[in-house]
C-alpha positions as semicolon CSV with decimal commas, in nm:
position;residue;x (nm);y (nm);z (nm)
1;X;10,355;8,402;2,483
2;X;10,206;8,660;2,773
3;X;9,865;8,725;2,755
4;X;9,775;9,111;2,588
5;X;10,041;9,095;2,372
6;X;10,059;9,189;2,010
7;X;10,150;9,122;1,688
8;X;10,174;8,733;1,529
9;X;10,500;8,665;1,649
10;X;10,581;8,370;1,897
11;X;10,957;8,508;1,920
12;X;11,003;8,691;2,275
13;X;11,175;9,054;2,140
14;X;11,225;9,172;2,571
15;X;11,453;9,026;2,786
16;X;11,584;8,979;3,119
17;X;11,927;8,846;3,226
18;X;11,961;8,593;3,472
19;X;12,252;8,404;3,568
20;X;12,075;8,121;3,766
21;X;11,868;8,027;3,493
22;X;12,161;8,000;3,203
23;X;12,125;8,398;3,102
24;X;11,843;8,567;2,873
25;X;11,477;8,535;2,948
26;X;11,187;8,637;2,821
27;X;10,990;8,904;3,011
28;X;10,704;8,910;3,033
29;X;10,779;8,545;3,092
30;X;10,516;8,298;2,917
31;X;10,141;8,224;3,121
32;X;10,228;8,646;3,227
33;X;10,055;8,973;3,131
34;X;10,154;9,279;2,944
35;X;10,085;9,483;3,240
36;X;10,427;9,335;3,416
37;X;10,650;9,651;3,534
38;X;10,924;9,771;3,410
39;X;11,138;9,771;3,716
40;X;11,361;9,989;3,851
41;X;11,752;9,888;3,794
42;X;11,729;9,599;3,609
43;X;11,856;9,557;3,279
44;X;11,628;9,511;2,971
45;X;11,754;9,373;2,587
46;X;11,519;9,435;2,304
47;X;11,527;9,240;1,986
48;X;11,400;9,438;1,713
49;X;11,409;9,223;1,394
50;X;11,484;9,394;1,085
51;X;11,503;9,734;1,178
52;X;11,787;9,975;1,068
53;X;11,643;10,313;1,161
54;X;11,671;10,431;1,531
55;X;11,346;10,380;1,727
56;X;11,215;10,587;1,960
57;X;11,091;10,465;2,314
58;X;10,847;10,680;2,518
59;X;10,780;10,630;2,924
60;X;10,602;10,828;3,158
61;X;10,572;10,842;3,542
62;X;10,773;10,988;3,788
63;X;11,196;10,996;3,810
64;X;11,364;10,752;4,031
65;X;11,556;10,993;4,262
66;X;11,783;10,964;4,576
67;X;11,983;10,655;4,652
68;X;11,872;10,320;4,426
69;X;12,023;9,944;4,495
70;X;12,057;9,751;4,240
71;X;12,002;9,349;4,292
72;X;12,316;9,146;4,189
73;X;12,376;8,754;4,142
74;X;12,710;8,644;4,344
75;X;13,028;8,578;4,172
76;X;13,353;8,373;4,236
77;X;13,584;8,639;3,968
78;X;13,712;8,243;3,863
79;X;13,525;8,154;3,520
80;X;13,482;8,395;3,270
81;X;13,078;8,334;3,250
82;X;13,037;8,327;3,607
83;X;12,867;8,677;3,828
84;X;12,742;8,901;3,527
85;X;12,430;9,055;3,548
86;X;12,242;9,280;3,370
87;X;12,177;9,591;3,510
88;X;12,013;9,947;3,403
89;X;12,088;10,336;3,501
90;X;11,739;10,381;3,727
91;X;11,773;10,775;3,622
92;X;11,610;10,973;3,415
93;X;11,966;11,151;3,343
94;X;12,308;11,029;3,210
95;X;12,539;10,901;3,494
96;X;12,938;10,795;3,574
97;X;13,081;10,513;3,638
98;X;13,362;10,628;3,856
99;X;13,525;10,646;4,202
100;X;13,383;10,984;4,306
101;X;13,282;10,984;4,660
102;X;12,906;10,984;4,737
103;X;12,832;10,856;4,351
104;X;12,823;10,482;4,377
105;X;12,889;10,222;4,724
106;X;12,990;9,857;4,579
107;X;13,160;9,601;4,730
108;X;13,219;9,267;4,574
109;X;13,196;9,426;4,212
110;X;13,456;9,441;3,943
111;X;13,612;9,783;3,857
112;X;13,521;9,758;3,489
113;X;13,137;9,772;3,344
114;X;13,074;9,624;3,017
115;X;12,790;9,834;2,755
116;X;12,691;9,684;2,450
117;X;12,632;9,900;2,149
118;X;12,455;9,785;1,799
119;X;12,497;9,943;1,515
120;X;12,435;9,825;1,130
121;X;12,762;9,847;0,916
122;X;12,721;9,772;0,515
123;X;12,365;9,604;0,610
124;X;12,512;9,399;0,880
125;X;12,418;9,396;1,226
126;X;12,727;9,454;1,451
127;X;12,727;9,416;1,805
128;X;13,052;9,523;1,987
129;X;13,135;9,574;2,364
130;X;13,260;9,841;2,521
131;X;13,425;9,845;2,927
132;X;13,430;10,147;3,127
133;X;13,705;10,181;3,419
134;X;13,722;10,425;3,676
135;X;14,124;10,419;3,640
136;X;14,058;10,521;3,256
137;X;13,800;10,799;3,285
138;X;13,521;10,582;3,368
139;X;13,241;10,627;3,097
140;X;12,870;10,782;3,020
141;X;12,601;10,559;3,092
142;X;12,307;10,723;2,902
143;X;11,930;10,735;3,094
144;X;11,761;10,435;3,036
145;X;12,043;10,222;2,936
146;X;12,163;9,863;3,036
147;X;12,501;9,784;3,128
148;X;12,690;9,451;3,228
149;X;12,822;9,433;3,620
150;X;12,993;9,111;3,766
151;X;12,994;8,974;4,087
152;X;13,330;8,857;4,202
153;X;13,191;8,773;4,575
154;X;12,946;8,520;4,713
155;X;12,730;8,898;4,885
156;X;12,795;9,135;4,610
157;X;12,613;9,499;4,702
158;X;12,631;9,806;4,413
159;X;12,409;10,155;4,481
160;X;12,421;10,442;4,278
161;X;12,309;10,797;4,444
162;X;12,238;11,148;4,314
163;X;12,632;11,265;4,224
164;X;12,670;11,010;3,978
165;X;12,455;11,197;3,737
166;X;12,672;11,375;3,503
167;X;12,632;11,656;3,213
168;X;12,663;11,407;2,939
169;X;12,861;11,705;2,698
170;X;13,102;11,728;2,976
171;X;13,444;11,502;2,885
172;X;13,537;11,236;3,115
173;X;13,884;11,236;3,259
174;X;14,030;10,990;3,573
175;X;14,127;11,196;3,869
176;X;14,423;11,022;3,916
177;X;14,555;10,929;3,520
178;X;14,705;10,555;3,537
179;X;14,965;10,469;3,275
180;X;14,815;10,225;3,054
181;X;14,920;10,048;2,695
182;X;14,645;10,045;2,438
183;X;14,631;9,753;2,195
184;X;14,428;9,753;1,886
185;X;14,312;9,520;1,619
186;X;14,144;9,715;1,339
187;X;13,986;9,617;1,006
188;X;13,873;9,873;0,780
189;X;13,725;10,139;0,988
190;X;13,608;9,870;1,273
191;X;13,857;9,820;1,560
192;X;13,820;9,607;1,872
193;X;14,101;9,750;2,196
194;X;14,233;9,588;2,493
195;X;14,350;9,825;2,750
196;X;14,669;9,674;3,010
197;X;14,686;9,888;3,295
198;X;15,000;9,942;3,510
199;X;14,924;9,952;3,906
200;X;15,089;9,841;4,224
201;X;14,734;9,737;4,314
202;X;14,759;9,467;4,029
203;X;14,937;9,143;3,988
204;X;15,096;8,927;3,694
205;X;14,773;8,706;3,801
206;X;14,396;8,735;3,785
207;X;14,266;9,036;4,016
208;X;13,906;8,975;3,984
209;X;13,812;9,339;4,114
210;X;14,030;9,509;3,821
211;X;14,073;9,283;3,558
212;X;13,730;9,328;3,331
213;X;13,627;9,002;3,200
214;X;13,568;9,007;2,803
215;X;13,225;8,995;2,644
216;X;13,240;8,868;2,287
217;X;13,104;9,105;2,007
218;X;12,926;8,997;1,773
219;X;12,925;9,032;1,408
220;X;13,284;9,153;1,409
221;X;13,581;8,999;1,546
222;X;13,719;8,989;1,898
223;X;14,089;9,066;2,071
C-alpha cells in the first residue's frame, strides 16, 4: 500500500526486519513511495508467491567500497528472540565471515551468523537455516545477500572492510581447526545439523558471544 506501486495485490512481497517493532515490515512502508532506497547494509526478504524458477534481480549504480557499518538493535544474549537483526553484504562481491584481521571490527555480536536458504523440494517450499562460525571455517556470504546477526550487548557495533571479500570458488577452512562433534537428524535426503564445539573459551552454560541461537526452518523439521 505505497503509492507507484504495481500489480493488484494488497500483500507487501519486501521486507525489513525490525526488532523494536515485533520483526518483519513492509518496505516501502504504507502512505510511502516506490522511489524509497534500497539502503546500504540492511537486510531485505522478498516474498515471491508461487514461483519455482530462480528470478533474476538487476541493480545499477555504483559499488559500495571501503569500510561500511552496519546499524544493529542491542541485545541481552538472554532470550532466544531477543538482538537479531537483519542485515545484508553492502558489496558487490562475495565476502567471509571470519576472524581475519582487517576483514570485519564487532563488538557485542555473536560469533555465529545465521543465512536462510529456500528451496522447493517435491513442490514444497522449504526454508532451512544455515550458521556460519569463524571457529568452523566461517562461510560465503554471496553479493547482495541478507544474513541474520544478534546483538548480545546493550551498544552492539559490526563493520565489514575491503579483506572480507573473498573468491567465492576458493574453499573455506578455520585458521586454527577447533574439535567439534557434528549431530545430524536426516530424513530422506533433507538433514538439519547441530554443531557442539569444544573450547576453553566456552562453558557448560550459555556464552552468548559463541553459542549461535537457533532459527527455526520452515517446511522441514528442526534439531
Amino acid at each position: 500500500s505505497f503509492a507507484g506501486a504495481s500489480g493488484g495485490s494488497s500483500s507487501p512481497s519486501l521486507f525489513t526486519f525490525r526488532q523494536s517493532t515485533g520483526g518483519w515490515v513492509p518496505y516501502p512502508p504504507s502512505g510511502g513511495s516506490n522511489t524509497a532506497p534500497i539502503e546500504r547494509a540492511i537486510g531485505y526478504a522478498a516474498r515471491l508467491t508461487g514461483i519455482t524458477d530462480p528470478v533474476n534481480v538487476s541493480v545499477k549504480g555504483n559499488p559500495y567500497q571501503g569500510n561500511v557499518l552496519f546499524e544493529l538493535a542491542p541485545g541481552t544474549g538472554g532470550s532466544a528472540n531477543d538482538g537479531w537483526n537483519f542485515v545484508g553484504n553492502p558489496f558487490a562481491s562475495p565476502v567471509i565471515w571470519n576472524n581475519a584481521e582487517g576483514a570485519w571490527t564487532r563488538s557485542g555480536v555473536s560469533n555465529v551468523i545465521a543465512i536462510r536458504r529456500d528451496s522447493v523440494v517435491n513442490g514444497q517450499p522449504r526454508s532451512q537455516v544455515v550458521y556460519y562460525d569463524p571457529a568452523l571455517g566461517g562461510g560465503t556470504i554471496r553479493q547482495g545477500q541478507g544474513f541474520w546477526v544478534r546483538s548480545v550487548a546493550p551498544s552492539p557495533t559490526l563493520s565489514i572492510h575491503e579483506k572480507a571479500k573473498v573468491d567465492p570458488e576458493v574453499s573455506v577452512t578455520p585458521s586454527t581447526p577447533v574439535p567439534h562433534l557434528v549431530v545430524s537428524l536426516k530424513q530422506g535426503n533433507v538433514s538439519d545439523r547441530a554443531y557442539i564445539l569444544f573450547t576453553a573459551l566456552g562453558t557448560d552454560g550459555l556464552d552468548p558471544a559463541l553459542d549461535g541461537r537457533k532459527l527455526r526452518n520452515y517446511g522441514m523439521f528442526n534439531l
